[in-house]
Residue frames as a rotation matrix with the C-alpha (Angstrom) as fourth column:
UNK 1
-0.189 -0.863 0.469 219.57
-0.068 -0.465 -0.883 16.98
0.980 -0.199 0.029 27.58
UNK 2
0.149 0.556 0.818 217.54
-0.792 -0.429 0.436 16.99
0.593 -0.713 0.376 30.67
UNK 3
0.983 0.073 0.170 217.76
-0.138 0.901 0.411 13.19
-0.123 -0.428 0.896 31.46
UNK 4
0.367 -0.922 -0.121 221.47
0.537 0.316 -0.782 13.21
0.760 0.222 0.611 30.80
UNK 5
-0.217 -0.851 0.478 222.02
-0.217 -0.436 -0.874 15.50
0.952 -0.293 -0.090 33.10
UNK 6
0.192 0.066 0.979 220.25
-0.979 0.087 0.186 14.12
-0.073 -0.994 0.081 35.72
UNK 7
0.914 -0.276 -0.297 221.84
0.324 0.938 0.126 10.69
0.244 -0.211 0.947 34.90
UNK 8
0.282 -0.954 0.101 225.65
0.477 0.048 -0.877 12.43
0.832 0.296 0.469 35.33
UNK 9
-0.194 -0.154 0.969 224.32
-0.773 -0.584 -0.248 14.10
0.604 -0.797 -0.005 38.59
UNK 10
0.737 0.485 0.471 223.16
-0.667 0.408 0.624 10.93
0.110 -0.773 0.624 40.29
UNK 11
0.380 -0.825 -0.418 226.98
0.237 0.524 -0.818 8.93
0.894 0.212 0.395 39.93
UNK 12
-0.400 -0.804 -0.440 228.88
0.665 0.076 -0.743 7.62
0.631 -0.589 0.505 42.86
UNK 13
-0.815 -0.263 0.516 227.13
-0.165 -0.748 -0.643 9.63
0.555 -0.610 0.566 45.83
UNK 14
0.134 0.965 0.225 224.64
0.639 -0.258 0.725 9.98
0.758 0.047 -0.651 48.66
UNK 15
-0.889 -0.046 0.456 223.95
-0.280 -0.733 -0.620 13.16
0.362 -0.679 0.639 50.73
UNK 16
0.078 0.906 -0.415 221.35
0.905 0.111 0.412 13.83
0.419 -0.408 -0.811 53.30
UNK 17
-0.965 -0.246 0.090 220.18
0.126 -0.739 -0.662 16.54
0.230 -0.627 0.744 55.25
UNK 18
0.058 0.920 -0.387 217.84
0.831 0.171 0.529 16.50
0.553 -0.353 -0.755 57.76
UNK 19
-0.244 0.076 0.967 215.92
-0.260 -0.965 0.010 19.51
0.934 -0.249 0.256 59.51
UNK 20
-0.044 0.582 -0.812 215.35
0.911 0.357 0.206 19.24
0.409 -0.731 -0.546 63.67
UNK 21
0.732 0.625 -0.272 213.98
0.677 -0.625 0.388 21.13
0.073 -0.468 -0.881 66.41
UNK 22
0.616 -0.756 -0.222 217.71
0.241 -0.087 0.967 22.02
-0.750 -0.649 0.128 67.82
UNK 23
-0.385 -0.871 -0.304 219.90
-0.398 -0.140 0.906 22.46
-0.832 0.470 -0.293 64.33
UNK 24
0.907 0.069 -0.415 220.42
-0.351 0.667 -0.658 20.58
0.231 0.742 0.629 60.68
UNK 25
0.065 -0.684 0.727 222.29
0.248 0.717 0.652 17.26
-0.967 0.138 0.216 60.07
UNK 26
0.671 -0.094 -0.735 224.39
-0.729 -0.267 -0.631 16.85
-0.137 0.959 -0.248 57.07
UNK 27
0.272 -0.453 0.849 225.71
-0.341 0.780 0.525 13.57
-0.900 -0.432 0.057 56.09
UNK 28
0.795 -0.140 -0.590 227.05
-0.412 0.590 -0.695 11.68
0.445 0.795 0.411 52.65
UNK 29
0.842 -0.439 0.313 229.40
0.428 0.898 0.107 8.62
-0.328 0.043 0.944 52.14
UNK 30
0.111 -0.946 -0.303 233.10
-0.277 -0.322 0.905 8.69
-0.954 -0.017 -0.298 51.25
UNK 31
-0.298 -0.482 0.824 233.38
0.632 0.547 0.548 6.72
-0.715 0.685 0.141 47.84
UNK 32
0.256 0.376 -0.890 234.21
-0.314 -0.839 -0.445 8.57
-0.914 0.394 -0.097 45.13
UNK 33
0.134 0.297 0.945 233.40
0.344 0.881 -0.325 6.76
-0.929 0.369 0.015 41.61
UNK 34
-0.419 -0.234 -0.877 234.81
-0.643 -0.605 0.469 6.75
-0.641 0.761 0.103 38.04
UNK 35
-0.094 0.112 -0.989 232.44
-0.719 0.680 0.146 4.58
0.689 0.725 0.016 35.86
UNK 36
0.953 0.232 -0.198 232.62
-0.038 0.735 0.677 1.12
0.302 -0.638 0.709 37.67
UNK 37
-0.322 -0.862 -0.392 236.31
0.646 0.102 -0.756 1.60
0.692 -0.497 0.524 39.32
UNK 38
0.910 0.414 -0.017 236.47
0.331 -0.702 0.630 3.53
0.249 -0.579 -0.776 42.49
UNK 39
0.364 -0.775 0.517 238.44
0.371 -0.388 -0.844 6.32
0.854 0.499 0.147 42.37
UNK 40
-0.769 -0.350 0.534 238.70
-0.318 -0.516 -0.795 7.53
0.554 -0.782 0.286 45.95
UNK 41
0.046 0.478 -0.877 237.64
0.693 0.617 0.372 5.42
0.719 -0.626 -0.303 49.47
UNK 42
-0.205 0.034 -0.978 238.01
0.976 -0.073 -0.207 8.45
-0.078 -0.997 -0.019 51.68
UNK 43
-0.501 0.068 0.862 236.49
0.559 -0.736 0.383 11.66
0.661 0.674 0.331 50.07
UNK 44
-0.706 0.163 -0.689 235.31
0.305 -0.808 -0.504 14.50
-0.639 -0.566 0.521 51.89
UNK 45
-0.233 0.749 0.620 231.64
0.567 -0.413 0.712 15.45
0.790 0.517 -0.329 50.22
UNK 46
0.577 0.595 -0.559 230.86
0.817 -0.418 0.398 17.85
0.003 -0.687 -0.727 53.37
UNK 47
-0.426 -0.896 0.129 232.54
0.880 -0.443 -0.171 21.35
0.210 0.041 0.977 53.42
UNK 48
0.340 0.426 -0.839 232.14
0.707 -0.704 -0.071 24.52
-0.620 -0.569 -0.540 55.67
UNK 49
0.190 -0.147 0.971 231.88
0.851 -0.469 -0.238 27.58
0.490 0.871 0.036 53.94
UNK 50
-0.259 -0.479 0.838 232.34
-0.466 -0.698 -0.543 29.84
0.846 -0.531 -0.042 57.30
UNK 51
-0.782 -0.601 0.165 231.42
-0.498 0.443 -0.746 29.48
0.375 -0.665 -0.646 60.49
UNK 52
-0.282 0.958 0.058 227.72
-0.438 -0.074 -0.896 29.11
-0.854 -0.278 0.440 60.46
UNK 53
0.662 0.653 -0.369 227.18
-0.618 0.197 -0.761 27.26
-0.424 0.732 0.534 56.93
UNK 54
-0.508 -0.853 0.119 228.22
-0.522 0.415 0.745 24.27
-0.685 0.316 -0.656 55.13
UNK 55
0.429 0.869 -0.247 227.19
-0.799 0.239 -0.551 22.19
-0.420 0.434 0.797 52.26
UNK 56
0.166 0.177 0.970 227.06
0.211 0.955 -0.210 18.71
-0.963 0.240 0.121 50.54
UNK 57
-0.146 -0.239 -0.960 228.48
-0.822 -0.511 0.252 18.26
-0.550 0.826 -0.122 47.16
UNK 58
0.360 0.649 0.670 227.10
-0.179 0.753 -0.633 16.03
-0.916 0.108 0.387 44.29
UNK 59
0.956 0.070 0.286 228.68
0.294 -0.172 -0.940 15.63
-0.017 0.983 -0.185 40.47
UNK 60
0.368 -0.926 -0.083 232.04
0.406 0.241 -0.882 16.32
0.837 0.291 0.464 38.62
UNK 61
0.557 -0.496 -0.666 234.43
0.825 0.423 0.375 16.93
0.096 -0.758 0.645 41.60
UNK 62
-0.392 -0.686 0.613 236.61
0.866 -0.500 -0.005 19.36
0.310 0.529 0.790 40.08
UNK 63
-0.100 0.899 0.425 233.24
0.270 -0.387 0.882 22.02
0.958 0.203 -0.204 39.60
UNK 64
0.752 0.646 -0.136 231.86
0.245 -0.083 0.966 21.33
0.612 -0.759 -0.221 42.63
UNK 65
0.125 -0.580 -0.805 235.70
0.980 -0.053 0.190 22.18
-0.153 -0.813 0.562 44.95
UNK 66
-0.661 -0.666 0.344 236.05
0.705 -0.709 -0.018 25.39
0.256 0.231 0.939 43.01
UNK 67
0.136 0.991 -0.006 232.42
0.235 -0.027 0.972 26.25
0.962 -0.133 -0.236 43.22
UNK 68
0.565 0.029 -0.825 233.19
0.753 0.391 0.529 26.06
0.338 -0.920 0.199 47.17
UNK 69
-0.331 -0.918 -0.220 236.13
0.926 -0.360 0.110 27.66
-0.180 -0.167 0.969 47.12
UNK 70
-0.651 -0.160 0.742 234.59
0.396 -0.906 0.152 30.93
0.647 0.393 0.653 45.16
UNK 71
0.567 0.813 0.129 231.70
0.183 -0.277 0.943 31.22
0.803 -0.511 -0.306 47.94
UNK 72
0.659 -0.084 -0.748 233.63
0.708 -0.269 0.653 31.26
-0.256 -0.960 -0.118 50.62
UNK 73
-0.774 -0.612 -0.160 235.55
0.604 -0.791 0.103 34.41
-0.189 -0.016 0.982 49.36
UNK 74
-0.460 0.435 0.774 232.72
-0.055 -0.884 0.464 36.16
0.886 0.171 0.430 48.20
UNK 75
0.594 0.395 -0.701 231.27
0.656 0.268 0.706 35.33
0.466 -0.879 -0.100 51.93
UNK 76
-0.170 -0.740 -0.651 234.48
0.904 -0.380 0.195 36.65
-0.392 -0.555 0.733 53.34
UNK 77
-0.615 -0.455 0.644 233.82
0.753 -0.582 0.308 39.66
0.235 0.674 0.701 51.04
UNK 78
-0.033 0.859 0.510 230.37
0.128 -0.503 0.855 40.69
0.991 0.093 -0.093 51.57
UNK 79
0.808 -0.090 -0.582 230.98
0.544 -0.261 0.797 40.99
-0.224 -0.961 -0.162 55.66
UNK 80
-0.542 -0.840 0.031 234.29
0.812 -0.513 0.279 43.05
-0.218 0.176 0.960 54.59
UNK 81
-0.885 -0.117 0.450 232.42
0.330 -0.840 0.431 45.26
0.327 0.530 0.782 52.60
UNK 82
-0.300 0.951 -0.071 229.14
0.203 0.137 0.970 45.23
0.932 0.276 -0.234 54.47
UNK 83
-0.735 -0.315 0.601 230.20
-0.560 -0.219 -0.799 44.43
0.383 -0.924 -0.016 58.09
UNK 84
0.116 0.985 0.127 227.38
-0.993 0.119 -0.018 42.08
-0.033 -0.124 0.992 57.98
UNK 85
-0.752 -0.432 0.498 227.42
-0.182 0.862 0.473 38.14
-0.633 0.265 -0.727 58.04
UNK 86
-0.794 0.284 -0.537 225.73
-0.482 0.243 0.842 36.73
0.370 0.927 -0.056 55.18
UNK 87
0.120 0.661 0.741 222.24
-0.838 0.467 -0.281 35.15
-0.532 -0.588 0.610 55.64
UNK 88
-0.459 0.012 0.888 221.35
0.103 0.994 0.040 31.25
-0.882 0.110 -0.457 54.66
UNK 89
0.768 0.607 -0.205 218.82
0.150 -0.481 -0.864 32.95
-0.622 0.633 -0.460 52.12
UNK 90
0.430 -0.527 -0.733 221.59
-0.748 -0.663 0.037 34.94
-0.505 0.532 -0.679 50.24
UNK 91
-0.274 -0.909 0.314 224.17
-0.575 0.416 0.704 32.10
-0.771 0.013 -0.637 50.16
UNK 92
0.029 0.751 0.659 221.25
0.303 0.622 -0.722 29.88
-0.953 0.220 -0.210 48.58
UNK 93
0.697 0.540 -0.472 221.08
0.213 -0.785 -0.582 32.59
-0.685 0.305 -0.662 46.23
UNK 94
0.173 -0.872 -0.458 224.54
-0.901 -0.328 0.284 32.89
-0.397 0.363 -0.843 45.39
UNK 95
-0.296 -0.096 0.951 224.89
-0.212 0.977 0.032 29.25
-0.932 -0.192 -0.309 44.91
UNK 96
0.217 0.735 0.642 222.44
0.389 0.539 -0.748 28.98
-0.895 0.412 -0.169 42.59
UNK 97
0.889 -0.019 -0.457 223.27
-0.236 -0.875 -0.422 32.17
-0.392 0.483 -0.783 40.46
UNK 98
-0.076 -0.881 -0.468 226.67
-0.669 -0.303 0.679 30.20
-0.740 0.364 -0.566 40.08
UNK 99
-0.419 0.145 0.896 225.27
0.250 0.967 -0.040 26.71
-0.873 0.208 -0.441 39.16
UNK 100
0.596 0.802 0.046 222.96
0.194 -0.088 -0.977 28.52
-0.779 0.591 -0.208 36.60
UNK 101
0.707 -0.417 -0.571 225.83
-0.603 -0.778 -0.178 29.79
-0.370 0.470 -0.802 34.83
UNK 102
-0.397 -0.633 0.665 228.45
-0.510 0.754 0.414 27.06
-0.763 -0.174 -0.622 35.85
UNK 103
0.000 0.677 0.736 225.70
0.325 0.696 -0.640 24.65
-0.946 0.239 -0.220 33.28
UNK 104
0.806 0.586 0.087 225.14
0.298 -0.274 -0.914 26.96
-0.512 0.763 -0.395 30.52
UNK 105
0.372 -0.777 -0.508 228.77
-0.823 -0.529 0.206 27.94
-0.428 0.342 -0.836 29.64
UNK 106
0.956 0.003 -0.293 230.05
-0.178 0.800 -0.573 25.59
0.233 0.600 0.765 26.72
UNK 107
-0.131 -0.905 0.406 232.99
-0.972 0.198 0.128 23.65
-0.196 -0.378 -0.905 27.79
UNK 108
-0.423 -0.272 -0.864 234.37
-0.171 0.961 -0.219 19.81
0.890 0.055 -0.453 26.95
UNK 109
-0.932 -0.009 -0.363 233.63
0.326 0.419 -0.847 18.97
0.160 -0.908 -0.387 30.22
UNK 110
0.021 0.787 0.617 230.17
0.076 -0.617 0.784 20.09
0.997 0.030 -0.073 31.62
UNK 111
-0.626 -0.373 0.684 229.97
-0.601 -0.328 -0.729 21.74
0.497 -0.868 -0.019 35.08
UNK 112
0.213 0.931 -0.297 227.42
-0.022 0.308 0.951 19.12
0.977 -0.196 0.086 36.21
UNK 113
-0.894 -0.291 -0.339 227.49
0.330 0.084 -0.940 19.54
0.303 -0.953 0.021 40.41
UNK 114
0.300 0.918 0.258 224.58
-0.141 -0.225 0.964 20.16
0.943 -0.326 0.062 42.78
UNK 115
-0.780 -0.624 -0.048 224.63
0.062 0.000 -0.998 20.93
0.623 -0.781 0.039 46.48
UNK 116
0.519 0.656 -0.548 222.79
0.595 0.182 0.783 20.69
0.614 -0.732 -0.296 49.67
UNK 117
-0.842 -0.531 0.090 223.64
0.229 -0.504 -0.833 23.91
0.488 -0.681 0.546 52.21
UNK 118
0.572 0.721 -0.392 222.62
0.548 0.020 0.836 24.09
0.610 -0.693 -0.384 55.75
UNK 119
-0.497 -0.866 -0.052 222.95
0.596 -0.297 -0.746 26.83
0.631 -0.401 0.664 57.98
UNK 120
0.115 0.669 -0.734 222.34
0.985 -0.174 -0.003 29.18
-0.130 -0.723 -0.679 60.56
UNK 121
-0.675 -0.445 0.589 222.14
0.360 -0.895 -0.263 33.07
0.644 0.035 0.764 60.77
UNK 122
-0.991 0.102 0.085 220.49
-0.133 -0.734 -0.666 35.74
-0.005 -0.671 0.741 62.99
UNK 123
-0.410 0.877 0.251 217.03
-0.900 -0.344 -0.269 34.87
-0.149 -0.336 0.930 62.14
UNK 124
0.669 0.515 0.536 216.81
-0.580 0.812 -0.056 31.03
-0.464 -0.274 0.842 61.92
UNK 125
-0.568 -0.756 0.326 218.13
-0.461 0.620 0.634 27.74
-0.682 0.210 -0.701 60.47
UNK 126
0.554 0.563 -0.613 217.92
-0.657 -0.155 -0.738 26.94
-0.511 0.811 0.284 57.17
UNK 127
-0.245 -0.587 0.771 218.36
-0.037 0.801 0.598 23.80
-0.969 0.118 -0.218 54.78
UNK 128
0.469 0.437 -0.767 218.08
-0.697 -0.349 -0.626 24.44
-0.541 0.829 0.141 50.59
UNK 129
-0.112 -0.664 0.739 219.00
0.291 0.689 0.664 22.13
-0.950 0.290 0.116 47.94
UNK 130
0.325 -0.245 -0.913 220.57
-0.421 -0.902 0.092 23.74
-0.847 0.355 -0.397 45.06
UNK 131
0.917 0.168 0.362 220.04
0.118 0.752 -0.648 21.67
-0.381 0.637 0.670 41.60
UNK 132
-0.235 -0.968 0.085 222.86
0.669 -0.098 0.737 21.28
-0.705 0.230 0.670 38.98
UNK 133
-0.072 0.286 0.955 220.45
0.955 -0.257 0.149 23.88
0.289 0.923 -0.255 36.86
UNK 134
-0.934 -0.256 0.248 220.75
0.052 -0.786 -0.616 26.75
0.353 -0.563 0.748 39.99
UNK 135
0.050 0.996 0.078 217.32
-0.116 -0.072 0.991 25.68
0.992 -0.059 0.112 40.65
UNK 136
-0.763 0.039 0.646 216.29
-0.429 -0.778 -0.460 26.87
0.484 -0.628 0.610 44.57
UNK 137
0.313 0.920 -0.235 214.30
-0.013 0.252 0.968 24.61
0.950 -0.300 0.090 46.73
UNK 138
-0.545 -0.584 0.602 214.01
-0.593 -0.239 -0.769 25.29
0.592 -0.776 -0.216 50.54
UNK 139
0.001 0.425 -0.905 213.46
0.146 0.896 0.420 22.16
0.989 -0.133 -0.061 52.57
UNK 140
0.184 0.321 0.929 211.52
-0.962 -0.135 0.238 22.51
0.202 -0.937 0.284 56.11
UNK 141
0.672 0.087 0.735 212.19
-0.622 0.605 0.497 18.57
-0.401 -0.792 0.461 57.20
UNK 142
0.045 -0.888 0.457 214.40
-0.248 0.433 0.866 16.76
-0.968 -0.152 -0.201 54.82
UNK 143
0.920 0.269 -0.284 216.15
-0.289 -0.022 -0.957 15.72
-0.264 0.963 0.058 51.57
UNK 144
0.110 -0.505 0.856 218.81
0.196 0.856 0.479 13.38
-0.975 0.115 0.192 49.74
UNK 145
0.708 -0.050 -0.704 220.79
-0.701 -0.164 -0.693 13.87
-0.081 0.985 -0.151 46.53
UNK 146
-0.503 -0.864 0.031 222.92
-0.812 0.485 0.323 11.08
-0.294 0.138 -0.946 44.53
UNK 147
-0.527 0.141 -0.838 222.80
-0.510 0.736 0.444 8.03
0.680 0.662 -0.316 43.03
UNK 148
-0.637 0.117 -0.762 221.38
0.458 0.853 -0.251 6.38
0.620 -0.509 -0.596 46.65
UNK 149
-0.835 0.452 0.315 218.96
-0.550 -0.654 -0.519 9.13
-0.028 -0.606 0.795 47.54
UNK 150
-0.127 0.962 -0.244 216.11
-0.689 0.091 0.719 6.48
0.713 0.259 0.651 46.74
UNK 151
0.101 0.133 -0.986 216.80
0.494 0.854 0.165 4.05
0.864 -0.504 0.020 49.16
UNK 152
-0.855 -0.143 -0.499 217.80
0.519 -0.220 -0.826 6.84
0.008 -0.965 0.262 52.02
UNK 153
-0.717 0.666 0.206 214.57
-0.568 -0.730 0.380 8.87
0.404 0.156 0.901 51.08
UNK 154
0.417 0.648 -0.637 212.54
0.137 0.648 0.749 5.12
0.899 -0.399 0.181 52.10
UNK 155
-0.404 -0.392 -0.826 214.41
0.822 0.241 -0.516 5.56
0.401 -0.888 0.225 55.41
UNK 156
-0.969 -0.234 0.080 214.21
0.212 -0.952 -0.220 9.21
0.128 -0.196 0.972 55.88
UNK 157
-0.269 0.892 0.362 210.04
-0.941 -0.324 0.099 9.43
0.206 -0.314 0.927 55.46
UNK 158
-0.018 0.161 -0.987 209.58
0.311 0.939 0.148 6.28
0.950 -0.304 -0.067 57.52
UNK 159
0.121 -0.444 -0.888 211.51
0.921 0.385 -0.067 7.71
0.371 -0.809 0.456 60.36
UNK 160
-0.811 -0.570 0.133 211.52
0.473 -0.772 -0.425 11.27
0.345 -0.281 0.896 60.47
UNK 161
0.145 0.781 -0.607 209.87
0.989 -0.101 0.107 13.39
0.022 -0.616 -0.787 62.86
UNK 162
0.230 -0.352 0.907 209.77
0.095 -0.920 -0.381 17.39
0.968 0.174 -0.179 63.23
UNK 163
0.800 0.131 0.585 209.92
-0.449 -0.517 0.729 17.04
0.398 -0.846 -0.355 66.67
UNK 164
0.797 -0.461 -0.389 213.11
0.531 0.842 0.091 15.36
0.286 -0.279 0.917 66.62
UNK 165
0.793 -0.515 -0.325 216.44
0.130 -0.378 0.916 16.35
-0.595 -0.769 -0.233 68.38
UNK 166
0.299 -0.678 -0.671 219.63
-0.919 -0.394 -0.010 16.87
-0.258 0.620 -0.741 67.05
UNK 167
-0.566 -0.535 0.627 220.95
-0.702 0.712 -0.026 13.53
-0.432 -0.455 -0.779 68.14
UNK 168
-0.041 0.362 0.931 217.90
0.151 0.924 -0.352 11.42
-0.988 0.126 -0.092 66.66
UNK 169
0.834 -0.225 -0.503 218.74
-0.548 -0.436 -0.714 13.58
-0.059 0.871 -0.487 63.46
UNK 170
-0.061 -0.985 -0.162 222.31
-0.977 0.026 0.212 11.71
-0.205 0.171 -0.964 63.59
UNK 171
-0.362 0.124 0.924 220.86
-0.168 0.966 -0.195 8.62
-0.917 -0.225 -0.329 64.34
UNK 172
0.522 0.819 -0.237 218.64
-0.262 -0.110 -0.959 9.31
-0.811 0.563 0.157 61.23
UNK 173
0.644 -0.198 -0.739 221.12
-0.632 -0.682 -0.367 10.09
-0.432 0.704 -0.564 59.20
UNK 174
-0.600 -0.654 0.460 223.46
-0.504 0.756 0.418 7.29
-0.622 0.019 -0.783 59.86
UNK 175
-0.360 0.406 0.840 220.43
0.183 0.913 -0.364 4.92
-0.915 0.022 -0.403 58.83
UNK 176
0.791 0.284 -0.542 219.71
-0.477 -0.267 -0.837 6.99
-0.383 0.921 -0.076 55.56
UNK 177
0.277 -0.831 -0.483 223.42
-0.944 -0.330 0.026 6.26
-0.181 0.449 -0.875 54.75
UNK 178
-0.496 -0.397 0.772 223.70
-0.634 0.773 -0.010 2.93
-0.593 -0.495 -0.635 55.59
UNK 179
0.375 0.823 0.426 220.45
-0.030 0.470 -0.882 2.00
-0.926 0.318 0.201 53.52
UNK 180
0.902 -0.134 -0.410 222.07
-0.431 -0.300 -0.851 3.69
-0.010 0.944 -0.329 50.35
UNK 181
-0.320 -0.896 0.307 225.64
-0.853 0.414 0.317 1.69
-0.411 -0.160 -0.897 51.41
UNK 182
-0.266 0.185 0.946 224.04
-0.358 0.892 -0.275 -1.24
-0.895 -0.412 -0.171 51.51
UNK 183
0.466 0.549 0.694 221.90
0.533 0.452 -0.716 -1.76
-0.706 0.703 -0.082 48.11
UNK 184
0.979 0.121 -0.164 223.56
-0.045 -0.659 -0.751 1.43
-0.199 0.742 -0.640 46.09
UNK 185
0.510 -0.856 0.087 227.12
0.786 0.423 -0.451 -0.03
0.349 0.298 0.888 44.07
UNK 186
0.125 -0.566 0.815 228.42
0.462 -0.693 -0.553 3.58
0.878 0.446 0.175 43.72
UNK 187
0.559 0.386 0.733 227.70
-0.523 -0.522 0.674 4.94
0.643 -0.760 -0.090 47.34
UNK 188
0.682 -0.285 -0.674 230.41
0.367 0.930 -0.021 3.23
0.632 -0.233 0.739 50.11
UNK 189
0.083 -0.842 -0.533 233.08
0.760 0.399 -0.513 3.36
0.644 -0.362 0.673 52.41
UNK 190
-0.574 -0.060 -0.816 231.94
0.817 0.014 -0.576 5.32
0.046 -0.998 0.041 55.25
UNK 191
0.323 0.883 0.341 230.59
0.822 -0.441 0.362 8.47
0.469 0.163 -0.868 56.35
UNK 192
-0.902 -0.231 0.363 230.71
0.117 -0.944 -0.310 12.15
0.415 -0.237 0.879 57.26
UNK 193
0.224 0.961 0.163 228.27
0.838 -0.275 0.471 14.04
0.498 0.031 -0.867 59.36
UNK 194
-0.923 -0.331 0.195 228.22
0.216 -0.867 -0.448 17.43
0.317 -0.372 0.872 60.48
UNK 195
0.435 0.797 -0.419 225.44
0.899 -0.411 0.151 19.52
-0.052 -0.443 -0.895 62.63
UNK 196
-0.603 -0.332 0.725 225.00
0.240 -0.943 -0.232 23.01
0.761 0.034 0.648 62.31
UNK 197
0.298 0.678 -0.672 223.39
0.953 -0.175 0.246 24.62
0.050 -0.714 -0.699 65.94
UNK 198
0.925 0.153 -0.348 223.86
0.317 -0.815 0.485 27.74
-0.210 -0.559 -0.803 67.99
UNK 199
0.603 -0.713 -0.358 227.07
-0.029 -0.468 0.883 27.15
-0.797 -0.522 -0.303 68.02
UNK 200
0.184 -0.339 -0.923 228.13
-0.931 -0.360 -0.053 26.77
-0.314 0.869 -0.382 64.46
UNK 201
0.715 0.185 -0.674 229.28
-0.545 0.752 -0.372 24.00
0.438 0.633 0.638 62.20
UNK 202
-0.107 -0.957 0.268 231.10
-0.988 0.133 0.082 20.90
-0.114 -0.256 -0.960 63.21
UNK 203
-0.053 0.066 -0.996 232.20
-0.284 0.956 0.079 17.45
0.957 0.287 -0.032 62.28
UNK 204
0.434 0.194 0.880 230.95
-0.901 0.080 0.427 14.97
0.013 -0.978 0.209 64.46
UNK 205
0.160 0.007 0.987 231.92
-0.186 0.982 0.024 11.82
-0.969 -0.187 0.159 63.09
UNK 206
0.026 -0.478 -0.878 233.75
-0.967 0.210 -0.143 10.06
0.252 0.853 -0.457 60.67
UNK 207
0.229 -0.053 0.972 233.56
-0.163 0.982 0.092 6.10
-0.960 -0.179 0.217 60.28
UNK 208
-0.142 -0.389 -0.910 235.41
-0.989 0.085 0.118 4.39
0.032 0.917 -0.397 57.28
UNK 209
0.712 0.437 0.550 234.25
-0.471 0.878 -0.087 1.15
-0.521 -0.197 0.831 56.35
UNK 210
0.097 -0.687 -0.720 236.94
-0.983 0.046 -0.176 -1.14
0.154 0.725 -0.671 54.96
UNK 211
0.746 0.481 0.460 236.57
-0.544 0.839 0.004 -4.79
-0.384 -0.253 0.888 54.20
UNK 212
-0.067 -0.981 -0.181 239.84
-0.988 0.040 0.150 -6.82
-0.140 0.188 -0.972 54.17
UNK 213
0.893 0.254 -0.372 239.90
-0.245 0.967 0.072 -10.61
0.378 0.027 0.925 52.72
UNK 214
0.272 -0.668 0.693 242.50
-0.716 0.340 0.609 -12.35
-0.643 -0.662 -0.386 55.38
């Protein structure tokens, strides 16, 4: 069961996220794959969850939008009912607590999805990658999920540095993506990155690759 599900979590995707001195990057590709047909050339795998946290999404589509969708209300909730914003820690927490469930509940379909969230709160910036089993790992410099995390992971500990800026974090990232474009079938047609700093989350940059025969 174990190797199936990490073969049904590595389909059609890479993410990155890198830690720097100044913030976290968060990058993945646009193509979104059914089998060997591609099902969508301009997907959105990056998605704030307020203003201070967003995350990468890996596995069945469906899962992984609702999944999104219920965090950022119970976010919105727990500062309602608290008056508090949520930390990076918690969210991690919550995340996981759904994935663990989200897996184990019998259904035609399994909930197979896994996420990368990076963010900031009152006492630092913080980058966790959240399996498709609710398993909890917090990453101090960097990490890649999908079908093309092996070829950005040869890029990523080549080139990364802790003492790097935001900016050579983008630069990074591009060249993780690009590596996993290049050699990885499922992985393609452009990119997303966001940065999360002081000042909260935002998209820097969108490029769509599209190759027309004349």
């Amino acid at each position: 069961m174990e190797e199936n599900i990490q073969d049904a979590v590595k389909k059609g995707t890479t993410t990155v996220g890198i830690v720097c001195k100044d913030g976290i990057v968060l990058a993945a590709d646009k193509r979104a794959s059914a089998g060997y047909m591609i099902a969508n050339k301009k997907m959105d795998k990056i998605h704030s969850i307020n203003d201070n946290m967003a995350v990468t999404m890996a596995g069945l589509v469906s899962d992984a939008q609702l999944i999104v969708k219920l965090v950022r209300a119970e976010l919105r909730l727990k500062k309602i009912r608290t008056n508090e914003e949520p930390t990076v820690k918690e969210t991690a927490n919550l995340l996981g607590n759904i994935l663990y469930q989200n897996i184990r509940k019998m259904s035609m379909v399994p909930g197979i999805v896994s996420f990368l969230l990076g963010g900031k709160d009152d006492k630092c910036f913080g980058l966790y990658e959240i399996g498709v089993d609710g398993s909890i790992a917090d990453t101090d410099d960097y990490v890649s999920t999908g079908s093309g995390s092996v070829y950005a992971y040869g890029v990523l500990e080549t080139l990364y540095s802790k003492e790097m800026t935001l900016k050579e974090g983008v630069a990074l990232a591009k060249k993780a993506i690009n590596a996993a474009i290049q050699r990885d079938m499922p992985t393609g047609n452009g990119i997303d990155i966001f940065t999360i700093t002081n000042s909260g989350v935002k998209k820097i940059e969108t490029q769509l690759l599209n190759v027309k025969i004349e």
